[in-house]
Structure formats: C-alpha cells, structure tokens
N, C-alpha and C positions, 0 to 999 in steps of 0.2 A: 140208804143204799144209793152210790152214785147211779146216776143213768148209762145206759149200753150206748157206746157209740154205733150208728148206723153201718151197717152190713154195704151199703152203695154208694154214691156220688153221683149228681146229675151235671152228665158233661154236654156243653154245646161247643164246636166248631164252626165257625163261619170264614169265610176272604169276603174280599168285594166282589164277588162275582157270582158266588155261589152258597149256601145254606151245604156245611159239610156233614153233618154227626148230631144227633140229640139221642142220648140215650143213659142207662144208668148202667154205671161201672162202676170197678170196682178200687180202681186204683188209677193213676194219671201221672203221667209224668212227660214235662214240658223241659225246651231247652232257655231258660231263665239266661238273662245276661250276664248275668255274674255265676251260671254253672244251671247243670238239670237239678230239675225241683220235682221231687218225689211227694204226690200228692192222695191221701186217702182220705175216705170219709171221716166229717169232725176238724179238719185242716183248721190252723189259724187261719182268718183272712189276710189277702195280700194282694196287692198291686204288682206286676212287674211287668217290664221289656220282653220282647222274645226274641233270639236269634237265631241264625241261622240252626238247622237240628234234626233232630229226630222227637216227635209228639209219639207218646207209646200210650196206651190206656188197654186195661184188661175185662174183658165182662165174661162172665162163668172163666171156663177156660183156653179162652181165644185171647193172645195180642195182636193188637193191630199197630204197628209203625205207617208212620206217616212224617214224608217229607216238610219241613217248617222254613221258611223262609221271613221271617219277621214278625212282628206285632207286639200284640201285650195277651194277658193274661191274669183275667180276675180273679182268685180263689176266694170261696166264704165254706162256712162248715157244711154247707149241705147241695154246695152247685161250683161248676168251674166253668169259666166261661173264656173260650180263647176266640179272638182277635186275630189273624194272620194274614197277611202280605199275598203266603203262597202256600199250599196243601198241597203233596202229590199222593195218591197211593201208589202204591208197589207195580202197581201196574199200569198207571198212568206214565209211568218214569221210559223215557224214549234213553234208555243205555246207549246205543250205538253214540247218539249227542250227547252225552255223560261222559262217556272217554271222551268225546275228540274235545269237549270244553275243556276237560284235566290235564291233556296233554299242550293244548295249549299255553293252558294258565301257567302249566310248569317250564315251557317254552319262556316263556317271559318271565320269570321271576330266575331261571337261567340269565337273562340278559342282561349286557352289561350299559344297553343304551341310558343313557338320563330321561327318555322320551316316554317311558314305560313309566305304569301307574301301576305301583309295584297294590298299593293297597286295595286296587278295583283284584289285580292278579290276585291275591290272596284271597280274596270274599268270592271271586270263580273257582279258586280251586275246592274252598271247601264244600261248597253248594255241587261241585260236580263229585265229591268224594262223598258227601252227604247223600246224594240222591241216590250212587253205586251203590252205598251200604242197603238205605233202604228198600233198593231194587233185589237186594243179595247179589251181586253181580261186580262185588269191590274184590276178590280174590278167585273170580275167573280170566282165563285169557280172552281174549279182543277176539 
C-alpha cells in the first residue's frame, strides 16, 4: 500500500533584514520566474528565481498574501524555503506611496523622452500594482 502523502508543508520566509514566517501549512504558492508555482506537501524538489509577486500560503483556513520582491525558493517534499529581497504584509503596504509610484511609472512609460528607463518604468509599475493588489486597494479610488 503506497504511503499517504503528508497533510502539511513546513514553510520558512526570511529577507536580509528580518526572520518573516516559520510555520506548517498547508499549501504555498510563490511567484517563480518563469510563472507562480503552486506548491503542496510531497512537491518534487526544486530550485528556482523569485520575482516580483504575490507569496500566498494557507494554514487551516486562513490565506495570508504577501508582497515578494525577488529571491529564490527551495522546494523539497517536506519543507519550502523562500529567500526574498522584499516581504510586505497587507498592512505594512503604505497605499497612498503605491499610487503615486504607479502613476508615475505610467507617467513615463507614457513618455516619448529617449532619457527614460523604460525597463526600471516597468519593474515600478508592477511592484506598485503588486503591492495595491496585495493591500486590496488595486480597485479603489485614491
């Protein structure tokens, strides 16, 4: 008789600055450089990039979203282990600086200057459209 795979996943979060998450969950899902990686207990192992996103993990019936700004992320069968740049929670997220970044960023990738760094523009807009969502505050008014 095959074996049951495990009921949990032991998730760690860290940045450089701070110790974010140790706990068991139940499901994880990371924004992978090449697309989000839907991760449950038992996962193959894997290496990868992280970018810009949203970090989701569920324990009983709580998800928590979580701002991601870069790193890696190690997956093995029985633990995930993310690497990150940048963590915000939901309510870490300073919104009122979220719009004025986005409207900036969209300021400039409007422009027709040759002076502008259209690809710094694009990696502000989505990190301030990222954080909105995460904050829930992507489809309210200013």
């Amino acid at each position: 008789m095959p074996e049951a795979l495990p009921k949990s996943i032991h998730l760690e979060i860290v940045t450089p600055d701070r110790f974010f998450f140790r706990g068991e969950v139940g499901a994880v899902t990371v924004p992978a450089i090449t697309g989000y990686l839907g991760i449950l207990p038992g996962h193959a192992p894997l290496l990868s990039e992280l970018r810009i996103g949203i970090i989701s993990y569920r324990s009983g019936d709580e998800e928590v979203r979580l701002f991601c700004s870069w790193g890696f992320v190690e997956v093995l069968p029985d633990r995930v282990s993310v690497l990150a740049e940048m963590i915000e929670r939901p309510d870490e997220i300073d919104v009122p600086r979220a719009r004025q970044k986005k409207e900036e960023a969209e300021k400039l990738l409007r422009s027709k200057s040759p002076d502008v760094d259209y690809e710094q523009a694009v990696i502000s807009l989505e990190k301030a459209n990222t954080r909105l969502e995460v904050a829930g505050a992507q489809s309210r008014a200013a």
